[in-house]
Steps between C-alpha positions, in 0.01 A plus 500: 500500500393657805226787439490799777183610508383891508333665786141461293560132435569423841150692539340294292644179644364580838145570318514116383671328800226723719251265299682229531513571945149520463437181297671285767240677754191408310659132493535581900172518546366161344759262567392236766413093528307416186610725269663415169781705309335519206224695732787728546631519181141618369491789782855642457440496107162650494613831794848501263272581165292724671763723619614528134796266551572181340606185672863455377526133569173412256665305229882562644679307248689142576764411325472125619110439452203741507411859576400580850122458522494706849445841588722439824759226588334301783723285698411326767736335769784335349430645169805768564302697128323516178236315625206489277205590592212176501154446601598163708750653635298598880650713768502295844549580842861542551621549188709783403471639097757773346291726272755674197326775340604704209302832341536656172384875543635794268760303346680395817481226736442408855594150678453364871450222689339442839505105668150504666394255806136318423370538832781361807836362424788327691709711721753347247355629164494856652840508581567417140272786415656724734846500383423502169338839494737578754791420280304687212512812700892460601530444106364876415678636763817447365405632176668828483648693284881383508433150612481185220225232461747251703414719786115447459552112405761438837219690722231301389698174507706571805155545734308226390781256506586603827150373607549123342363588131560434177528756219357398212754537248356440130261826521605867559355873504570695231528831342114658380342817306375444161538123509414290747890353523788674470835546600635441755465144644439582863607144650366436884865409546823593423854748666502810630682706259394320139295592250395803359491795652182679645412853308183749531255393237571080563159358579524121615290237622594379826397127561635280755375117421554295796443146582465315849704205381759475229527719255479230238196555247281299161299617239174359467346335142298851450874689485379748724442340854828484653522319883741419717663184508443392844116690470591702831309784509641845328475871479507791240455892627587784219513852442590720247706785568697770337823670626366880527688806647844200623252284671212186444152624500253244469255503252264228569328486796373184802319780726161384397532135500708555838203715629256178385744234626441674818170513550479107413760377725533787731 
């Protein structure tokens, strides 16, 4: 069932996917060479708890092995997501990491994800990153009142196929408010045309996954990890947004991590 939200719970949605925006920017600021992920699990949980929130993801069930021992899904390179955060698990020069992030704040939820470069990457691996949030973007814009979720999932998959990608297929946005998932699937591909249609009050998760290679993917032995098959490298943007007044407003935000990003790499 697909729950419309009210004009106060789309208020309190942006209130935890604000937190959420600015969790990813105090993971901005420390990521670089030499760092681990479990360094930036510890930061993004401690600034979470201290804004009143609580990490969703902390002990996110499994129904194939154990709860989530993270605060945030760290995945780094080909790990397209879920990766688990680790203390031997260091940040290198060239590396790229996708940081999901989930809040629990007044009984609603926020969720994002921003791929971060650890200091200089390939001309190659930015590409990737730069159609993916592109194709993120093209995915909100054609949520609209009227239009179906095919018409977010052909946008997303349309531009970055167009570019030589691969959509990964196994692992979709979805529908959020009260829970953390719910409906709809928002799949990263699809037909214009299909699926349900868009209303006022739908609040989605928008998350193109999108790999350099083949789309092909594994699960690693700790049921979380999941990598692609050919370990090319792979990218994960997301927003949350809700349809308000016939049209996508976004209610997480990048314009602080964009604003650090800058003043790193100029």
């Amino acid at each position: 069932m697909i729950i419309l939200k009210t004009e106060e719970e789309i208020e309190l949605m942006r209130a935890a996917n604000q937190l959420v925006g600015a969790t990813l920017a105090e993971i901005a600021k420390v990521i670089q060479p030499g760092v681990s992920t479990a360094q930036l699990d510890r930061v993004a949980e401690e600034f979470i708890r201290d804004n009143g929130a609580e990490p969703t993801f902390k002990g996110f069930p499994n129904p194939y092995g154990p709860a989530f021992t993270g605060s945030i899904c760290t995945s780094v390179n080909d790990v397209v997501v879920h990766g688990v955060p680790r203390e031997d698990c260091i940040l290198r020069e060239g590396d790229i990491i996708s940081v999901d992030c989930g809040t629990l704040l007044n009984g609603f939820n926020g969720d994002s994800c921003y791929t971060f470069k650890v200091g200089q990457v390939s001309d190659e691996v930015q590409q990737l990153l730069t159609t993916t949030k592109e194709a993120l973007y093209l995915g909100i814009q054609a949520a609209s009142v009227g239009h179906r979720i095919g018409d977010i999932s052909y946008a997303v998959q349309s531009h970055c196929e167009a570019a030589g990608y691969s959509v990964v297929r196994e692992f979709v946005g979805h529908g959020i408010g009260r829970n953390m998932h719910e409906d709809p699937q928002v799949p990263n591909y699809g037909r214009r045309g299909n699926g349900p249609q868009i209303k006022n009050g739908l609040c989605i998760a928008i998350e193109p996954m999108i790999a350099m290679g083949a789309k092909d993917i594994y699960l690693e032995s700790d049921k979380w990890t999941v990598r692609t098959q050919d370990h090319k490298p792979a990218a994960h943007f997301e927003h949350t947004m809700a349809i308000h007044h016939g049209k996508a407003e976004i209610l997480s935000t990048f314009e602080e991590v964009e604003r650090i990003e800058a003043a790193k790499f100029g």
